[in-house]
C-alpha atoms as a printed R data frame, in Angstrom:
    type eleno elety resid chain resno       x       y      z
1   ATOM     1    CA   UNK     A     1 -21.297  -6.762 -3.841
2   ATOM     2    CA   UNK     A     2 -17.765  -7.075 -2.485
3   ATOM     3    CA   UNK     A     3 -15.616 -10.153 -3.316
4   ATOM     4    CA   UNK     A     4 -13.883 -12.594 -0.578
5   ATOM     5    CA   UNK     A     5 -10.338 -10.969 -0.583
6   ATOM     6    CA   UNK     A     6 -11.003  -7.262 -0.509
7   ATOM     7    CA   UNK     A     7  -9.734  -4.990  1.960
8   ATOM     8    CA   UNK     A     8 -12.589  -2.341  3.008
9   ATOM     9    CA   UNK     A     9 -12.730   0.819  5.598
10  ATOM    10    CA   UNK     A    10 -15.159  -0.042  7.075
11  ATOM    11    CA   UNK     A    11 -17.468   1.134 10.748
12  ATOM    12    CA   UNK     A    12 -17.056  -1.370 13.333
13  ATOM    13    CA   UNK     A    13 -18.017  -1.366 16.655
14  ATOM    14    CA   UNK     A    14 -15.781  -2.896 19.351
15  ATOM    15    CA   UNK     A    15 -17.048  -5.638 21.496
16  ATOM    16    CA   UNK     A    16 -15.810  -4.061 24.774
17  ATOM    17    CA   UNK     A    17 -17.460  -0.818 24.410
18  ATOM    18    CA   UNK     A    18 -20.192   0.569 22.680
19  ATOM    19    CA   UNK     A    19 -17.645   2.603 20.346
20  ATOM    20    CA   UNK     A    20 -17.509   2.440 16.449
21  ATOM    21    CA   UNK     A    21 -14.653   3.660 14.454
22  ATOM    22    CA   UNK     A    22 -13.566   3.222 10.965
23  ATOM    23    CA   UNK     A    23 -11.021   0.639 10.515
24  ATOM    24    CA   UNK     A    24  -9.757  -1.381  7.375
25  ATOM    25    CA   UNK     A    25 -10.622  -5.207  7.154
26  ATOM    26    CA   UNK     A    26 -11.099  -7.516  4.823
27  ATOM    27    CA   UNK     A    27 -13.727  -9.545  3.502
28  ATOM    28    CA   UNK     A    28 -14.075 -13.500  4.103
29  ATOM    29    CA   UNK     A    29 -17.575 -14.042  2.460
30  ATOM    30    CA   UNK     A    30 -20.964 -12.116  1.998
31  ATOM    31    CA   UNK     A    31 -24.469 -13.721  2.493
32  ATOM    32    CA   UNK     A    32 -27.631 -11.857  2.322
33  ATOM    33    CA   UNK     A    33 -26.086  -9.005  3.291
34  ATOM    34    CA   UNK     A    34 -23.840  -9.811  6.246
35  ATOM    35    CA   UNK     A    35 -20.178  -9.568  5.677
36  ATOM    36    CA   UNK     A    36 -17.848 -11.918  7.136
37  ATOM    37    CA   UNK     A    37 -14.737  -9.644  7.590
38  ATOM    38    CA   UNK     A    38 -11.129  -9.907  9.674
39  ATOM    39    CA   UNK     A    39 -10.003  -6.953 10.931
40  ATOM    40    CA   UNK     A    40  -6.719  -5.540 10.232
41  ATOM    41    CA   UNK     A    41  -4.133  -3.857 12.377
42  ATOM    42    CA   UNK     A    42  -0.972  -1.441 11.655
43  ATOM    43    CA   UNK     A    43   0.112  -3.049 15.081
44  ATOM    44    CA   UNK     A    44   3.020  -5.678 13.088
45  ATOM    45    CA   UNK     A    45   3.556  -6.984 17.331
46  ATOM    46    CA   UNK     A    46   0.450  -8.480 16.693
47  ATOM    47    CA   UNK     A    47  -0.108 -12.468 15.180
48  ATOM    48    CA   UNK     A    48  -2.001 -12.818 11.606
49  ATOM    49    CA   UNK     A    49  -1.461 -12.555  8.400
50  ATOM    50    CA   UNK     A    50   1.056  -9.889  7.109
51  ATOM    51    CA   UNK     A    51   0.612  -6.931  4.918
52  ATOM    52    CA   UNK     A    52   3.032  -5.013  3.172
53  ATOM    53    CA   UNK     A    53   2.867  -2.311  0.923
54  ATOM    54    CA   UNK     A    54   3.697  -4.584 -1.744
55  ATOM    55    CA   UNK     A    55   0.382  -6.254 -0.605
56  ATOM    56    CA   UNK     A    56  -1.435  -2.921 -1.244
57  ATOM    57    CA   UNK     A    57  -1.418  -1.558  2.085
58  ATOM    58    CA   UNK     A    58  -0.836   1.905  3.191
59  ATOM    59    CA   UNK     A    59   1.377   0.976  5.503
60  ATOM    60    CA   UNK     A    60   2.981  -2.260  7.283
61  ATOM    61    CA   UNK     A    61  -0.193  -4.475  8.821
62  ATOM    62    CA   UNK     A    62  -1.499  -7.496 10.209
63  ATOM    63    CA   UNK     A    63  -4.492  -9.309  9.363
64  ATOM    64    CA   UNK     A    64  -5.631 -10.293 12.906
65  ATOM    65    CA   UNK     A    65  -7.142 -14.009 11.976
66  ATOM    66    CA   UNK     A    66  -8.170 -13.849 15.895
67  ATOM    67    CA   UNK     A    67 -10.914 -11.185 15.171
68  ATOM    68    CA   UNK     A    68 -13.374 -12.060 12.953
69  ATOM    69    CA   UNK     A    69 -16.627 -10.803 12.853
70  ATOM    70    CA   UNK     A    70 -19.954  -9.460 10.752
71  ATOM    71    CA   UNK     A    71 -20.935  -6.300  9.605
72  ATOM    72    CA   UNK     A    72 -23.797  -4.978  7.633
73  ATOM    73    CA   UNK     A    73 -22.594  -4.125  3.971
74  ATOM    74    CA   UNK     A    74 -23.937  -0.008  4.863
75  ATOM    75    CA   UNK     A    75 -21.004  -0.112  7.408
76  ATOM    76    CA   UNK     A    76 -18.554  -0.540  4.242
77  ATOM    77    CA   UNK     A    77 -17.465   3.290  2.990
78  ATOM    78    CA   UNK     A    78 -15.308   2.098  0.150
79  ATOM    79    CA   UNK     A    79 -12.938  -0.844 -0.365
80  ATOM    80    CA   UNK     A    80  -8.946   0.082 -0.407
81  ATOM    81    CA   UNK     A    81  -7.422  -2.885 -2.492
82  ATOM    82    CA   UNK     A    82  -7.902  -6.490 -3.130
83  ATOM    83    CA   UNK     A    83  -5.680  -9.460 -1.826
84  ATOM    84    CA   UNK     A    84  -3.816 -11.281 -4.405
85  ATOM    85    CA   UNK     A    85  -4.505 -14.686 -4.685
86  ATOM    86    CA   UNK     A    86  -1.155 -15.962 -2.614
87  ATOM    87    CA   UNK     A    87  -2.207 -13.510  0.462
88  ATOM    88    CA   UNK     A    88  -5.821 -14.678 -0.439
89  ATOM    89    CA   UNK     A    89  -4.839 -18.914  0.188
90  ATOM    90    CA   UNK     A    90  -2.496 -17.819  2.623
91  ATOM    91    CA   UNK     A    91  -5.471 -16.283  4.750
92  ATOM    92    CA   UNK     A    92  -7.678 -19.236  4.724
93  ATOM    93    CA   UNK     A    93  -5.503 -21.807  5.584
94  ATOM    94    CA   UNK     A    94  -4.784 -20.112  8.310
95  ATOM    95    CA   UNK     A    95  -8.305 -19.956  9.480
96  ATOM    96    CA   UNK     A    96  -8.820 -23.157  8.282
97  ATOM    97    CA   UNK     A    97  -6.238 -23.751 10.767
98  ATOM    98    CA   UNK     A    98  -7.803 -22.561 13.495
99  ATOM    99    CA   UNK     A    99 -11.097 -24.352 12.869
100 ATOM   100    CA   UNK     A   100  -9.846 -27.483 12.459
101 ATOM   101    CA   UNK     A   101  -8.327 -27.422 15.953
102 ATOM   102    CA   UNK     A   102 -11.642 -26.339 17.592
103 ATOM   103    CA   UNK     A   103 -13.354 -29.245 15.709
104 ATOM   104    CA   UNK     A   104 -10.697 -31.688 16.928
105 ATOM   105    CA   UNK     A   105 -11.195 -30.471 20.696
């Protein structure tokens, strides 16, 4: 079982098409199976969370805190690193963020 806070490789398959390709994420929470990830992108343009290498990343990254969404835990191949605690908090308030103003709508 994989802890909120790890970054995974996981298979995901995009909404738009009916493509699945490995891509790093990390995990939010797991329930019964189903993992709540956020994807991750090595595109820095984009908004999120950032990752260094410091962070444990391969290279510069984003965690995209606009694409969240579940997986099975068969589609994880093998987690990378873990967040530290800081990136962890950092993470969800930001999401925490986001809910909030959806709830206040």
């Amino acid at each position: 079982m994989l802890k909120p806070g790890a970054v995974v490789l996981a298979k995901v398959q995009f909404t738009d098409t009916f493509e699945i390709k490995k891509r790093p994420a990390v995990i939010l929470f797991e329930e019964f199976g189903n993992v709540v990830a956020a994807g991750i992108t090595s595109n820095v343009e984009m908004k999120g969370i950032a990752l260094t290498k410091k962070d444990g990343a391969i290279k510069n990254s984003v965690i995209k805190t606009n694409y969240i969404f579940t997986l099975t835990e068969k589609a994880i191949e093998k987690q990378l690193f873990t967040l530290n605690k800081q990136k962890k908090q950092e993470l969800y308030n930001e999401l925490e963020k986001k809910l909030c103003k959806l709830k206040n709508k």
